[in-house]
N, C-alpha and C positions, 0 to 999 in steps of 0.2 A: 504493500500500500504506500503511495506517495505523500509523504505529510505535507500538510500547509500550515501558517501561523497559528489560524483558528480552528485548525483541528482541535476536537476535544480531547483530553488528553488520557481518558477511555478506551481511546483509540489506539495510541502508542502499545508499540509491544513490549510486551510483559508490565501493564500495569491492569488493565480491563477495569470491571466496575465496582470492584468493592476495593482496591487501592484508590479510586479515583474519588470516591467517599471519602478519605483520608486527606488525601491530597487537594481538596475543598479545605479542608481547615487550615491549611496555608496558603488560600485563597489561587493557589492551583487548579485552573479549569481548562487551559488550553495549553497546546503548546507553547504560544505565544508566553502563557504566564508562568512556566517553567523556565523557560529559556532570560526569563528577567526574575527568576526567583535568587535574589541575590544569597549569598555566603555570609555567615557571620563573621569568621575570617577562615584562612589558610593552616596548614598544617604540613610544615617542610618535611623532607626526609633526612635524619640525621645518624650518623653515625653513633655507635650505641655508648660507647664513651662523653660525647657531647648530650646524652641527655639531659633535660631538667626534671628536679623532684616537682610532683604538684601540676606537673603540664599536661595539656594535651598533646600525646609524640606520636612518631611514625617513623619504625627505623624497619632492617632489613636483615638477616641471619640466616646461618642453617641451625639447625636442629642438630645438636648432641647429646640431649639425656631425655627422655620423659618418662614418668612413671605416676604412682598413686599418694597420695600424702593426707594422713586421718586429721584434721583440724576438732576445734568445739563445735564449726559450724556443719561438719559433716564432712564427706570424703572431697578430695580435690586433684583435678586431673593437674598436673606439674609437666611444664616445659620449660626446655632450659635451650638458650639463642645464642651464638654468638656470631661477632661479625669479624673477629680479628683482631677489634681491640677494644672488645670487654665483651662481658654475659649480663644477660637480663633473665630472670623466670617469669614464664607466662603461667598466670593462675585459674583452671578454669570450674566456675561451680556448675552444677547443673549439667554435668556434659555429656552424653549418648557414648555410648561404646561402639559407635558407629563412625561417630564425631572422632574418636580417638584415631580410630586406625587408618585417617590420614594423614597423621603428625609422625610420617618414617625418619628414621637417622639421617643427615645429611641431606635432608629437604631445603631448597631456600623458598623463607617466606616471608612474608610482608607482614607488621602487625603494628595497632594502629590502637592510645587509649590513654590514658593517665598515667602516668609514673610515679610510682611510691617504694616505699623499702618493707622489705620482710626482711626481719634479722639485720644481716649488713648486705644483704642484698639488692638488687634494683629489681624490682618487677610490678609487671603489667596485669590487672585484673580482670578477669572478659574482655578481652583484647578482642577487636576486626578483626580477622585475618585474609589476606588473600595468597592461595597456596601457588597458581601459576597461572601466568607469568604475574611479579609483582608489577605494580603501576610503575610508569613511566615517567610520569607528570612529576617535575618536580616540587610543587605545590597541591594540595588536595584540599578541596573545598569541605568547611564543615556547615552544614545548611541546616537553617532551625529544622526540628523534625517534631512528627505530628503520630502519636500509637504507634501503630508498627512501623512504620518506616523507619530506615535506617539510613546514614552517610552513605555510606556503599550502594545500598539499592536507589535511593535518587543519583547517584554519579550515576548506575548502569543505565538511567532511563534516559538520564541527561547526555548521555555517550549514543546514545540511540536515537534521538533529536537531531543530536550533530550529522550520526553517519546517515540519515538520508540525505544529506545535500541540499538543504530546503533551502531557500530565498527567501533571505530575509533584508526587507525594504530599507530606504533610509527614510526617514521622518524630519528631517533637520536640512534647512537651507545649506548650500555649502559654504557661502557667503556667514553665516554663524557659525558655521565648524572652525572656518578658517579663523577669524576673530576671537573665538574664546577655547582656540589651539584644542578643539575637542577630535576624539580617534571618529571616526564613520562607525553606524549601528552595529553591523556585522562585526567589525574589528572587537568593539567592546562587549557584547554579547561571548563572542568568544573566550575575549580574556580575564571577563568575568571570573568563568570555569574552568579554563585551561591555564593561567599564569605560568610562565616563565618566568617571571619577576613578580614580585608582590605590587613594584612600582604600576607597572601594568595590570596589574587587578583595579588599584587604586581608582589610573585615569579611568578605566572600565566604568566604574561607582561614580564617577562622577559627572560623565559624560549622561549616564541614565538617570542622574536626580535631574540635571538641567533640565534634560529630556521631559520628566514629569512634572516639574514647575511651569515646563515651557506648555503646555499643552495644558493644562491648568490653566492657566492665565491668558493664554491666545483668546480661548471660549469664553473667560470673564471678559475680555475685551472686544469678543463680537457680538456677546449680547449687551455691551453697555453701550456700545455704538449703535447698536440695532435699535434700544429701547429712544436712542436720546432723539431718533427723528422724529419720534411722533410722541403727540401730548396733548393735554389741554391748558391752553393760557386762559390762568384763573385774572380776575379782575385784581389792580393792585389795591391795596390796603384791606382792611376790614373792619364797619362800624360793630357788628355782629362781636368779635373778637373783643372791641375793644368795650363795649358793653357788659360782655364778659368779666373781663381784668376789674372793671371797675365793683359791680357785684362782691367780687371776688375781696378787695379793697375794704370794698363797705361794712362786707361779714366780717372781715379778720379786725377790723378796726374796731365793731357793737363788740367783739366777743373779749376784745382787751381791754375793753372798758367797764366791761361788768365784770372784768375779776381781777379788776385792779390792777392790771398789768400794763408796763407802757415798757412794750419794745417794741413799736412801732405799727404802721398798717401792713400789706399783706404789699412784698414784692417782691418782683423778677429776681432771680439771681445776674452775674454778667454773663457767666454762663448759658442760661437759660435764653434771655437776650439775644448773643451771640447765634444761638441756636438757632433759635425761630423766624433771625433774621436770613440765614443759609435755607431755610426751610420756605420765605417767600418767597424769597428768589427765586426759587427753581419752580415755584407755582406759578408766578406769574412769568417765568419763559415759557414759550412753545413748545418744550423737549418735555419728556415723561420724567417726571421724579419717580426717582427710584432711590432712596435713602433710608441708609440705617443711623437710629439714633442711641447710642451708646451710656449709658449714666449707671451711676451706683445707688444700691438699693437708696431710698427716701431724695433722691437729688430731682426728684421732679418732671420725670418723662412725660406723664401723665398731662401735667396742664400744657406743655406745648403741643402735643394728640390735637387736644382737645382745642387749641386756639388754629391751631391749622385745619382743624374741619370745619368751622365756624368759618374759614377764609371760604372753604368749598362750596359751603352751604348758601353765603352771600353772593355766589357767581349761580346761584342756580341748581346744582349739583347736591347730590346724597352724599354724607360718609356713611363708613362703616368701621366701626371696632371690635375687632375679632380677638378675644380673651381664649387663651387655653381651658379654663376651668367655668363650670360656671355659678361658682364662689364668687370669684373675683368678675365674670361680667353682672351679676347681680348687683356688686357692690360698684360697680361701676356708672348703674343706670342707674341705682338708686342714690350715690352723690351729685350724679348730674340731675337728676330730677328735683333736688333741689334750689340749681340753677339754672338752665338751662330754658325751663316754660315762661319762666318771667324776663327774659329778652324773646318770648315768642317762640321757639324751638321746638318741634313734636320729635320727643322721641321715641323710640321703638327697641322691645327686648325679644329678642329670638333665640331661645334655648330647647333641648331638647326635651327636660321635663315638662314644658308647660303642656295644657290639657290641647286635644284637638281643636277645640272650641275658640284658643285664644292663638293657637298658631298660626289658624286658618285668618283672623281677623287683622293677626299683625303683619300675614305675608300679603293680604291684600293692602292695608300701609303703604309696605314696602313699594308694590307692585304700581299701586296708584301714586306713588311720591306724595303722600301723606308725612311718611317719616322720613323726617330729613336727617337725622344723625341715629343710626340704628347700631347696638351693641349686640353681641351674639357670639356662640361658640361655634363649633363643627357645623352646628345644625344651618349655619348660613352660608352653606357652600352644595347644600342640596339642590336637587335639579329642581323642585318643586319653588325655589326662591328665587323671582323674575323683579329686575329694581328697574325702576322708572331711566331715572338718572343718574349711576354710579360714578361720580367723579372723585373718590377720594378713599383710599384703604388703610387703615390703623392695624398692623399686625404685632397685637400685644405678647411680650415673652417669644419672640418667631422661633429660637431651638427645641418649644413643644411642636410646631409644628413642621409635617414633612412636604417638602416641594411641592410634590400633588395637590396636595391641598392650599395652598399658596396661589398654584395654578388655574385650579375651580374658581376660587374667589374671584380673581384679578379676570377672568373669562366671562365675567357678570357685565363687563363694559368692556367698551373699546379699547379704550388708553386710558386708567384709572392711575392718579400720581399714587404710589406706594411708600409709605412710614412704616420701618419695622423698628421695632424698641427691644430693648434687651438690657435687662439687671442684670447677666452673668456680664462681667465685665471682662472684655478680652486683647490682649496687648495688642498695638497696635500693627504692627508688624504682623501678626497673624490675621486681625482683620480683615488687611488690606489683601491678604492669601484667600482667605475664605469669602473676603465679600468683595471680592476686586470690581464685580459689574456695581458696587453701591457705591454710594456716595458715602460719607461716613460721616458724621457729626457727634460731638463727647462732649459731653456735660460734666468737667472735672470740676466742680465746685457744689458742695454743699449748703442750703437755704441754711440763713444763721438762726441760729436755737434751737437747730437738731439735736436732743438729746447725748449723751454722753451713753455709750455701753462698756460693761466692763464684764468684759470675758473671761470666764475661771476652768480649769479642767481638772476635777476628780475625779477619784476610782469610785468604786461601787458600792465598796466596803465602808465608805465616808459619806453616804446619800442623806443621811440625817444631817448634816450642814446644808445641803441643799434643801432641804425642806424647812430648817429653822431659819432660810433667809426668806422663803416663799410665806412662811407665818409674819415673818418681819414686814413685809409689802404689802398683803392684804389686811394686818393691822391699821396702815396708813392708808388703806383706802383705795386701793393700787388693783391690778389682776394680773393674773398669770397663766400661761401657757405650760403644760408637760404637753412632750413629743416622744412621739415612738415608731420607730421603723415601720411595725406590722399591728395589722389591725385583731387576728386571732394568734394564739398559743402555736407557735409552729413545732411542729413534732422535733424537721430538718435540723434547726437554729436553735441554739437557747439565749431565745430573745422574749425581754417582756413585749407583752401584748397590749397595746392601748385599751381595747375591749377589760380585757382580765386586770390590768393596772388601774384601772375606773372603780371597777367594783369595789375593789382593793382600800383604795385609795379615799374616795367619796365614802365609804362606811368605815375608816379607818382615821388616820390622823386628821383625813381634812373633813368629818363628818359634819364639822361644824360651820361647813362653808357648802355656799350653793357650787356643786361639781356639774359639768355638760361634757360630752362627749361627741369628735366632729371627725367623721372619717367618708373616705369614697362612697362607700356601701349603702348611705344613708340617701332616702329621696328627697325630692328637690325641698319640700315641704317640710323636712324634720329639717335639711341643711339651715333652711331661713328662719326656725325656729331656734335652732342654737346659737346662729350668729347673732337673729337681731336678741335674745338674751345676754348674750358675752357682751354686744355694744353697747344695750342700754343697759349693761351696771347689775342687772338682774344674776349674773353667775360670774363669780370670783373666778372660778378656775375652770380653763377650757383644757382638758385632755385632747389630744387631735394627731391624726400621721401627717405626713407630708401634702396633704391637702391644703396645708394653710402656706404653705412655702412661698407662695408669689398672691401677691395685692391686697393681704388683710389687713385692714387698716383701724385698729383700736387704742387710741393715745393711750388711754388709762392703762392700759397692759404695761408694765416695767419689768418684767421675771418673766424667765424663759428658762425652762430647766428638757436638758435634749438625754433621752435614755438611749444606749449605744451608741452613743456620738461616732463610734469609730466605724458603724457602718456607712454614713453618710460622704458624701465625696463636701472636697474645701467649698467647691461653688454650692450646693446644696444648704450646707451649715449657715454660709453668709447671707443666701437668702432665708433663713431660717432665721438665722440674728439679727436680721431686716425689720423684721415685724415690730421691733422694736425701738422703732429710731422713728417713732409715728408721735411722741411725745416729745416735752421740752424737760422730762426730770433724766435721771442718770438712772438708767436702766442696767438689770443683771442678767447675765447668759451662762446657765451654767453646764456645762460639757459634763456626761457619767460614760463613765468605759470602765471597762474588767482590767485588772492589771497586769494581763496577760495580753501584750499586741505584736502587732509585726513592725518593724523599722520603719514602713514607709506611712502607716495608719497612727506612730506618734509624732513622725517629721509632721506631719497634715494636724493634728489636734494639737502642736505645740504651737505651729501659724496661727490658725484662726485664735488660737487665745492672745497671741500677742500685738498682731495685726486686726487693722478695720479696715484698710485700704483695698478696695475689692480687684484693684487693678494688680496691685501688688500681688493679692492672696491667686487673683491666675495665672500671673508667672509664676508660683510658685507651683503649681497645679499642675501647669505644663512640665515644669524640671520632674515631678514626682512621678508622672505616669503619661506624660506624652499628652499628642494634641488629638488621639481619638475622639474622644467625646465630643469635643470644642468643633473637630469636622463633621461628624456626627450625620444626621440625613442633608445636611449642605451639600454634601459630598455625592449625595443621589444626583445621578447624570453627569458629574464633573470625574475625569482620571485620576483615579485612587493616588494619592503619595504611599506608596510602598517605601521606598528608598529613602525620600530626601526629609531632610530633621529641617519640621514647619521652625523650629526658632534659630535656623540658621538664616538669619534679616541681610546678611551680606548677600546670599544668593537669592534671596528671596526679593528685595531690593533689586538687582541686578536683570535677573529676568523680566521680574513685573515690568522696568522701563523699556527692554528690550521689544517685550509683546506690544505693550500699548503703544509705540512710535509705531511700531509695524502697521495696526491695524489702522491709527489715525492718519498715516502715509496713502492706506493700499486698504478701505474698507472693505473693499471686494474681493480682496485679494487675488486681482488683475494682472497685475506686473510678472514677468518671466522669472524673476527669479523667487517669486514666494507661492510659484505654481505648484512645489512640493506640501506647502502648508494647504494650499488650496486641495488637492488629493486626498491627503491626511484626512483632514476635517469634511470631506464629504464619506472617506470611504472607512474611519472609524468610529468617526464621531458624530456625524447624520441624528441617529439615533438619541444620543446622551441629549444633542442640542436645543434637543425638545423640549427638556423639562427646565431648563435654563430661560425658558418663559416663564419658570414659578416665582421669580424674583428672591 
């Protein structure tokens, strides 16, 4: 059989389909993604003399003793190697008497594995072996490996890729090889896996991350080109907006006055300012906004949303704010609702609980441009939801949401200018990776008399301090939040259980306090039952999982006590200790874990206690465990980064400028010599570039 790139790699001989089930979990499906399944590193052949202790080695010997040798761990097959200028013993458990009788006197073999000492010995424990001929290769790839697979059996298949002779394309202008002195595709695919030089594996690795930034970033830069011809030019200014602010002014000014407080009336940050004004702009050009708005928990995403729909609304047009949860769109309509009606504004709530009765009344709303600023979950991306005039998208929290659903929305209208916001704060340089087709707008400054929080982290064994400070805040009149991973007793985990810690808890030390309890599970009618109790003062302590994690907003709340903090990821936590910067007192966070963790789960609970800075805490995020997450479904439709390390900002930088001249040069990519990116991107990427209309 003739392979090609996209052969599956089912296909290949001697893998078929239950290796090729394995070979999925290193994200192995073709040839193609074998042939760029990079090496963690090399493994030379060394002379048994120049070994190191502790290493992963590969040396070469005959065979002059083997025999049986009784341990505590049971019997052990013993081989002894030399090469002429020293002996190693190969140590083998579990070995077949079948296995044996190919290890003859004066065999030369090859053996490949850790070096350690027995006695004053060197030796090797389950050693690789190849009995003949040994490898050639001066260098031998060690490649992450997935169950059974072994080093040796991805070299054999990888050896089997090569010897059909397949054609493998170049993807890279040569006019860019030559300039950033990169080997041609072939060249480095090969040297990947076959090195003569380690230096040459290197170029190989580096030639292929360019390769995936580059193709990355190309497609961020033909859909930013693509989206910025077409748009609606919104009318400039807005009385709507500013009728708003003023409200807004008025409220925060009655409420400082009746409790005696004089820090002033209610205003913009520079920040915020700064913001809204990048955020007109692009309304009233002609080109589609397509912008993400970036801020840290309490820094205020919300009212710029909400003064840039107000712009949309005054030209004619619908918004729409699309909330992941719907906690938080509840809480959303119900603050606006009480400003909003008194500059005139109809709004509209579309969530999934509501009964059929009021769905039907508010999608006819919708449909009739009745509601002019409509808040909703998932459920307003159904086909059965027809808008009048969608000129404007609020997508709140956009990492709960995946492409697809980005792309329903935004297909409700023709050219609808798009706002995504996001509390997980993300360095900037990754950003511009992940959202390269967005514009990007950061709100680094916080509105003054946000709260002070003060983050602590104890073990479990010590939870009665946490609970004598939580008596301490509800004495003053204060509430508080416990959080729990899971909602029941998991068998799996031994984790407490919100459900089981409520019972517990409410008929135990806090009996003497109104307890509520707020999790998924609960329908719409109990949710708005517990919240509006926790808001208006009616229950002291909300028990709840990660459902309250984004947009609960209860000033009086100061205490926040998190159970298994060490399951929670850093961005999780911080929007967790979020909820508490909704006040002007100094609020407590207290972190509980077992005293028993792993290295990388107390580097993460040592951050969030010492750090607030949410920008900080995702670089930190990133060092700990990489930028999976952070690309997360972003990455649906765009070319996977296998290879290249997102917080390497040199190359990341480098490319980015590279692509974007490209496309802003040669939008069509017309010109002769980017007729290779022109091929590429019809003949791999067709497909992906579809969903990169999800904005």
């Amino acid at each position: 059989m003739k392979y090609k790139v996209d052969t599956p790699i089912q296909y290949l001989k001697g893998v078929g389909p239950e290796a090729a089930k394995v070979f999925k979990n290193l994200g192995v499906e073709t040839v193609e993604d074998l042939l760029t399944l990079a090496p963690k590193r090399y493994v030379g052949k060394n002379l048994i003399k120049d070994l190191n202790l502790n290493e992963e080695s590969r040396t070469v010997g005959r065979i002059i003793n083997t025999g049986m040798r009784r341990t505590s761990r049971g019997l052990i097959f013993a081989v002894q190697l030399s090469d002429g200028t020293g002996t190693i013993n190969l140590s083998f458990f579990n070995y077949s008497k079948k296995a044996t009788s190919n290890f003859k006197w004066n065999k030369l073999i090859e053996v490949e594995g850790i070096v350690s000492f027995w006695g004053r010995n060197l030796q090797i424990v389950n050693p690789t072996v190849t009995f003949s001929p040994p490898d050639e290769e001066k260098f031998l790839p060690i490649y992450p490996l997935s169950q059974r697979l072994t080093h040796k059996y991805i070299r054999k298949v990888v050896r089997t890729a090569f010897a059909n002779d397949m054609k493998i394309s170049e993807t890279l202008p040569s006019h860019i090889l030559e300039k950033e002195k990169l080997p041609s595709r072939e060249e480095a695919i090969h040297n990947l896996h076959f090195p003569q030089e380690l230096k040459f594996a290197n170029l190989a690795r580096q030639r292929l991350e360019f390769e995936e930034v580059f193709w990355f970033q190309i497609l961020l830069a033909l859909r930013k080109k693509k989206i910025k011809k077409q748009g609606i030019k919104f009318e400039k200014g807005s009385e709507l907006a500013r009728q708003f602010y003023e409200t807004l002014r008025h409220n925060q000014s009655d409420k400082k006055s009746k409790s005696s407080k004089k820090n002033g009336e209610f205003k913009l940050t520079n920040a915020q300012r700064r913001v809204i004004w990048e955020i007109y702009k692009d309304m009233e050009s002609d080109s589609k906004m397509n912008r993400l708005l970036q801020g840290d928990v309490g820094s205020g995403k919300t009212i710029i949303a909400i003064l840039s729909m107000l712009k949309a609304v005054e030209s004619g047009y619908q918004a729409v704010l699309m909330a992941p949860t719907e906690v938080l769109a509840e809480q959303h309509y119900f603050k606006l609702s009480r400003y909003l009606p008194k500059i005139g504004i109809k709004l509209g709530l579309l969530i999934g609980s509501l009964s059929a009765q009021d769905k039907r009344k508010v999608k006819e709303e919708i449909k009739n441009g009745k509601a002019q600023i409509i808040i909703g979950t998932h459920a307003l991306i159904e086909s059965s939801v027809t808008f009048k005039n969608l000129g404007f998208i609020v997508i709140d929290e956009q990492h709960k949401f995946g492409v697809v659903q980005r792309l329903k929305l935004a297909k409700k209208s023709k050219s609808p200018d798009i706002l995504v916001l996001t509390a997980t704060p993300i360095p900037r340089s990754l950003a511009l990776t992940i959202y390269g087709d967005l514009d990007i707008s950061i709100i680094d400054e916080m509105p003054p008399g946000v709260g002070e929080i003060c983050t602590k982290w104890i073990y479990a064994n010590k939870i009665q301090e946490a609970w004598k400070l939580v008596k301490s805040e509800l004495k003053q009149g204060r509430q508080c939040y416990i959080v729990y991973p899971v909602i029941d007793e998991s068998e799996k985990l031994d984790l407490k259980a919100a459900q089981e810690e409520y019972e517990k808890l409410s008929t135990g030390i806090f009996k003497d306090y109104e307890v509520g309890l707020l999790h998924g599970r609960l329908n719409r009618k109990e949710k708005a039952k517990v919240m509006k109790d926790f808001s208006s003062g009616k229950l002291n302590i909300l028990i709840a999982t990660t459902v309250i994690e984004v947009g609960i907003d209860i000033p009086n709340a100061s205490c926040m006590v998190i159970e298994h903090a060490e399951r929670f990821g850093l961005s999780q936590l911080h929007q967790l200790r979020g909820r508490l910067r909704r006040g002007k007192t100094k609020s407590h966070c207290i972190l509980i874990s077992p005293k028993k963790l792993g290295g990388i789960a107390k580097e993460r609970l040592n951050a969030i206690e010492k750090e607030e800075d949410g920008f900080k805490l995702a670089e930190k995020d990133l060092e700990l465990r990489g930028a999976g997450e952070f690309l997360g479904t972003r990455q649906h439709g765009l070319p996977e980064l296998k290879l290249a390390n997102i917080m390497d900002t040199q190359l990341l930088s480098r490319v980015r400028n590279i692509t974007f001249k490209i496309i802003e040069n040669d939008p069509r990519l017309e010109k002769p010599e980017n007729k290779i990116i022109a091929n590429t991107v019809n003949y791999r990427y067709r497909e992906k570039f579809e969903f990169l209309e999800g904005g």
